[in-house]
C-alpha positions, -999 to 999 in steps of 0.1 A, spaced: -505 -423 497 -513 -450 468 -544 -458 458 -566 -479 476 -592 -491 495 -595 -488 533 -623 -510 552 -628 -509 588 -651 -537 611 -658 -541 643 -653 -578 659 -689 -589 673 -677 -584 708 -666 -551 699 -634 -556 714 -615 -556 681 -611 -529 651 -598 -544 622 -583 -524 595 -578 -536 563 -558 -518 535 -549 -525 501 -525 -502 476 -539 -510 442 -511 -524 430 -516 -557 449 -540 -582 448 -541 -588 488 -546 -567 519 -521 -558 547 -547 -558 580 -547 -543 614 -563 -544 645 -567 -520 676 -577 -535 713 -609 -510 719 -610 -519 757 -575 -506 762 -575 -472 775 -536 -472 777 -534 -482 742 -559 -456 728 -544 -451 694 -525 -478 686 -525 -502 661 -511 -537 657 -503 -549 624 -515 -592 616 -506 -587 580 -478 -564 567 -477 -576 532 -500 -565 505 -494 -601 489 -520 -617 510 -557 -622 516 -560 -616 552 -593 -610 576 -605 -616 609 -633 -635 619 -639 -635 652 -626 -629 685 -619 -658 712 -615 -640 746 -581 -621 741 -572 -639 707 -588 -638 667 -592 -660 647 -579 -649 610 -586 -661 573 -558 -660 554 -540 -673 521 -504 -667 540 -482 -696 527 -519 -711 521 -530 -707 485 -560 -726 490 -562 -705 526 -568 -717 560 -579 -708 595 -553 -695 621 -554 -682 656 -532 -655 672 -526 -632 702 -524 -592 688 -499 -595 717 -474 -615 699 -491 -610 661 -461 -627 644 -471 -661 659 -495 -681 642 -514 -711 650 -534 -733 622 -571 -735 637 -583 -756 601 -553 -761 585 -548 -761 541 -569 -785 528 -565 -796 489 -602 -777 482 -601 -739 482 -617 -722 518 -643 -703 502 -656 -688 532 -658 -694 568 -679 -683 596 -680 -677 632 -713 -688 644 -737 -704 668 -708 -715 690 -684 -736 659 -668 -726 629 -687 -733 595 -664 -737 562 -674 -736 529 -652 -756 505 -654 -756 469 -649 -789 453 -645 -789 420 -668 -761 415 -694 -767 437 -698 -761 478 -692 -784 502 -698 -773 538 -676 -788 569 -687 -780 607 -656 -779 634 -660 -767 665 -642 -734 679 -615 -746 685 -612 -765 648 -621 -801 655 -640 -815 628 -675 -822 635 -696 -832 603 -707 -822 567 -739 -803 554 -755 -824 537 -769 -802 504 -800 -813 479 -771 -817 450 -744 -804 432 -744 -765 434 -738 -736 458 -742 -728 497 -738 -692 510 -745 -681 542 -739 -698 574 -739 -663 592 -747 -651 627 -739 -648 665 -721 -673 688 -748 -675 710 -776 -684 682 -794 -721 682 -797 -723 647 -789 -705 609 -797 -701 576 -780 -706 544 -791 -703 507 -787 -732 480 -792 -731 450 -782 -746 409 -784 -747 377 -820 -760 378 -825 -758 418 -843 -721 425 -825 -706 454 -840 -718 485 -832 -707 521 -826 -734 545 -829 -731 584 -800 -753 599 -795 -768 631 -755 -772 635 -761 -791 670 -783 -819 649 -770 -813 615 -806 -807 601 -815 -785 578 -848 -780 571 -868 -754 542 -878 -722 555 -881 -703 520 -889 -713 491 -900 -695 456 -924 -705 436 -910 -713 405 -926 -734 375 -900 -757 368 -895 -795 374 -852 -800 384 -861 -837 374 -863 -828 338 -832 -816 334 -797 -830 345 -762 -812 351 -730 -832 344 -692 -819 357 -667 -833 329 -627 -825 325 -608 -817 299 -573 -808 287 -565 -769 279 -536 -764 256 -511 -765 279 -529 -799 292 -535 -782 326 -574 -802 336 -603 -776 334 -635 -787 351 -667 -777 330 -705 -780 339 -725 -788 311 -768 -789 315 -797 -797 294 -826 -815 288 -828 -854 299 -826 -873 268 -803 -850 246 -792 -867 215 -753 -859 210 -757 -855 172 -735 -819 174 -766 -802 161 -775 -787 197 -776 -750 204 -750 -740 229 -742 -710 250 -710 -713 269 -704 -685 296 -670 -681 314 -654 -652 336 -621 -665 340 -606 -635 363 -600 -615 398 -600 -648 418 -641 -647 411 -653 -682 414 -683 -697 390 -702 -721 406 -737 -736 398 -765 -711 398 -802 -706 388 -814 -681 364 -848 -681 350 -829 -664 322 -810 -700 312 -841 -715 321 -855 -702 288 -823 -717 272 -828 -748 284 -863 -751 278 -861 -743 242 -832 -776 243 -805 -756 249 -774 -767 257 -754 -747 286 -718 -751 295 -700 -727 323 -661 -739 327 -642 -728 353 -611 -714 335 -578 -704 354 -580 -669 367 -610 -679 384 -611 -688 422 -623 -723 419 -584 -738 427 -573 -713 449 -549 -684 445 -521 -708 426 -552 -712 400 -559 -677 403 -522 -662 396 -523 -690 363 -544 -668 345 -531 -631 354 -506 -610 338 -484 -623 319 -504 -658 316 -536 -643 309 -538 -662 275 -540 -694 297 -574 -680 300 -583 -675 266 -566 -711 257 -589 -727 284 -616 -711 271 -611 -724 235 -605 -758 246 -638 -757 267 -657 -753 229 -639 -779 213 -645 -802 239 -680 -796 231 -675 -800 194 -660 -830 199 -683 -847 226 -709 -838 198 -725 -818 218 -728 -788 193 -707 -769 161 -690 -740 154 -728 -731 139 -747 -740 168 -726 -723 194 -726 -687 215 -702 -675 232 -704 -652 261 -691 -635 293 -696 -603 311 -669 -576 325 -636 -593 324 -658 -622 307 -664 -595 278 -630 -590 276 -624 -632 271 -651 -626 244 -635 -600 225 -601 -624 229 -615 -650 221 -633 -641 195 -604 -622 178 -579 -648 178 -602 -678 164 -632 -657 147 -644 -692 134 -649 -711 166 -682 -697 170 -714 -683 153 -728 -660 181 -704 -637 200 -721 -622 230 -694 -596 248 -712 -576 275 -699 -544 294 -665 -558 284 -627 -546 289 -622 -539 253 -591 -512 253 -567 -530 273 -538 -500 270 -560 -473 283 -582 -491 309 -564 -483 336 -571 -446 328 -604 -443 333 -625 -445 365 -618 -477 389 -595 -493 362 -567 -487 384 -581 -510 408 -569 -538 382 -537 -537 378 -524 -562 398 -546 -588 377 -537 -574 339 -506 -555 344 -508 -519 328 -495 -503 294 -475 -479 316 -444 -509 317 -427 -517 285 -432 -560 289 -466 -556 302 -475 -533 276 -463 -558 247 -483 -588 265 -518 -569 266 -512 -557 233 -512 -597 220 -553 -597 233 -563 -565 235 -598 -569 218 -597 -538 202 -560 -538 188 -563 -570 173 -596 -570 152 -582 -566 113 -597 -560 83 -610 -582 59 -624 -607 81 -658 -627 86 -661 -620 124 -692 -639 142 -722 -625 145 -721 -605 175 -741 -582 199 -723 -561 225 -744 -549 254 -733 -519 274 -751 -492 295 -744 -451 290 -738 -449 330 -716 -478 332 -686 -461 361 -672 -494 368 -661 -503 327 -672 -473 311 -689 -476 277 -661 -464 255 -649 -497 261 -680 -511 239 -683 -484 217 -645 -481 202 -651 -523 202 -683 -515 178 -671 -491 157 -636 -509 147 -655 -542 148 -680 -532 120 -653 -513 99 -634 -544 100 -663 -574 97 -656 -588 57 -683 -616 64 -722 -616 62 -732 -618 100 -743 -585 119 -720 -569 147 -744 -547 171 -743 -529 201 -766 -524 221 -767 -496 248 -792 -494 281 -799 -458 293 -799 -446 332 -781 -481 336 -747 -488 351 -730 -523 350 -760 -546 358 -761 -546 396 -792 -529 403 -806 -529 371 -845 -535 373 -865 -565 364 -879 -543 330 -849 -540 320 -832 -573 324 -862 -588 305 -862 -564 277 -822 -573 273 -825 -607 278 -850 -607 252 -830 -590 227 -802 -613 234 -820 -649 232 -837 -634 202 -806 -625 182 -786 -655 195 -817 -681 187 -818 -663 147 -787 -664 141 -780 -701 150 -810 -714 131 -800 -692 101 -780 -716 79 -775 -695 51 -748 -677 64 
């Protein structure tokens, strides 16, 4: 059997068992259901999705039919309903719309679909049976999540939140359309004294790459601002507006902060997704550089006033990026990165990536990772940025000798006068979980070295 994951739910009726499979070797699911009120049937499964190509799940059940989620012939996905009776017919419930689906949900007696446009949520309300009803209306540009519950509830919740919004919950009444606050924290910082701005610009290729760029009201484009652009840029993961009283510190020293949404990400759909996996995963890396000279040359910042950074796969667009053009930057900032990309699939869940990077273990695939593997393609003799990696000693998902081989060949290999550093957590793993001590200790160190290093001129 290949490897895999295997996820079994139960619809809210509990009429339905839904079985979803993938092989690791595919970046969709096949599904399948059982009919748990069918004595006769005991045993038996129907199979929705063969292919492993797709994203398919169920929602709900309606009487003796589900409704399915599904990127089938939908990149951007869409809504269809089908009898497990006859499973090969399909009928479009919310068809494809030109925004991705991000999410939908069976609830309180109508469907609620989040949509990302350009970036940011925007949530549509249709009734069971997919009529359209009316938007949510949000406080501003950033993210919705929730929506969640039973069909019989009156009303739900959802969270909002961006860059300079604190995540608030919301109490909504789909009958009305009201939303109302039911939680929110208490969080010393004025939104009004801050403004977030969505501009577009042209990769290499001249594929349009939305960006979000925030700061302080009254920022005076003279190129001398200090600038921390983050990106992820892989496994379909979308980056939408969020708060973080981390970046709040940014900001409020005048920071500038800019998140594009480069291909590889989920912000398009799956067609924007597939633009930035093997073998285009240098679309990625391209988008990414065009995102800082954009910023150079809205005079936002300079190659001495800007930090880079990105965590996971985003430490991995780091260690490209920073490779390829060592002088677009000052500050490199790779966390818990893919830095070997020839041996990754070797060690613990690394397997569970091939389908996004391709592995060394097929000739053409091997050739393509070897053009960005981070670690292959740091030489000697050359003034890297100054950089600090960040990894933890009980990191299972990318395990530290990712970081550490990055370290090593990095300072054997830096010619120039900036410092390369690692820095290692211990009794941590990734960053999920990781307690409030230590998230302030590393955020710390990180603002620390990044706001030296860009006010040092003499390097």
């Amino acid at each position: 059997m290949p490897l895999g994951f295997r996820i079994a739910e139960v619809t809210e009726d509990e009429c339905w068992l839904c079985l979803s499979l993938t092989d690791g070797l595919s970046a969709g699911n096949r599904l399948l259901v059982r009919d748990l009120h069918a004595p006769d049937q005991a045993g038996t499964w129907t199979v929705v999705q063969a292919s492993y190509e797709f994203d398919t799940s169920v929602i709900g059940s309606l009487g003796d039919e589900l409704l399915v989620y599904t990127n089938d012939h939908a990149p951007n996905y869409r809504v269809v309903r089908l009898d497990p009776r006859r499973p090969t017919e399909w009928h479009d419930v919310i068809a494809e719309a030109p925004e991705k689906l991000e999410t939908i949900s069976l609830a309180a007696g109508c469907l609620l679909a989040t949509y990302l446009h350009d970036a940011s949520s925007q949530v549509k309300v249709y009734s069971e049976s997919g009529e359209f009803r009316h938007v949510v209306s949000l406080p501003a540009i950033g993210t919705a999540a929730g929506f969640g519950g039973r069909r019989t509830d009156k009303v739900l919740y959802y969270a909002f939140t961006s860059f300079t919004y604190p995540t608030t919950i919301y109490r909504y009444d789909p009958a009305a359309n009201v939303s109302t606050v039911f939680k929110a924290p208490q969080v010393d910082v004025q939104p009004a004294d801050y403004e977030t701005t969505q501009v577009f610009y042209e990769s290499k290729d001249g594929t349009r790459i939305p960006m979000f760029i925030t700061h302080k009201k009254g920022l005076a484009l003279n190129r001398q601002n200090p600038t921390y652009l983050y990106a992820y840029g892989g496994f379909n993961v979308s980056l939408t507006p969020g708060f973080s009283v981390a970046r709040l510190l940014w900001l409020e020293r005048g920071g500038v902060l800019a998140i594009p949404s480069l291909r590889g990400g989920g912000e398009y759909g799956e067609a924007w997704h597939q633009a930035g996996m093997t073998p285009y995963k240098q679309n990625v890396f391209d988008d990414f550089i065009a995102a800082a000279d954009y910023l150079k040359s809205a005079g936002y910042t300079c190659s001495q006033k800007l930090a880079i950074a990105g965590g996971s796969n985003g430490g991995l667009l780091v260690g490209a990026i920073m490779t390829q053009q060592p002088t677009l930057c000052r500050v490199a900032l790779p966390a818990v990165g893919v830095m070997d990309m020839l041996k990754y699939q070797k060690f613990t869940i690394g397997w569970n990536w091939a389908p996004e990077y391709g592995t060394s273990d097929d000739e053409a695939q091997f050739h393509n990772l070897l053009s960005y593997s981070p670690l292959h393609n740091l030489k000697p003799g050359t003034a890297y940025p100054a950089t600090l990696i960040t990894t933890a000693d009980h990191d299972d998902r990318v395990v530290p000798a990712h970081s550490f081989k990055f370290a090593a060949e990095l300072q054997a290999c830096q010619a120039g006068p900036s410092p390369t550093l690692i820095r290692i957590d211990v009794n941590a793993g990734h960053g999920a979980g990781k307690s409030t001590q230590l998230q302030i200790a590393e955020w710390a160190d990180v603002w620390s070295f990044t706001l030296f290093e860009l006010s040092n001129e003499n390097r």
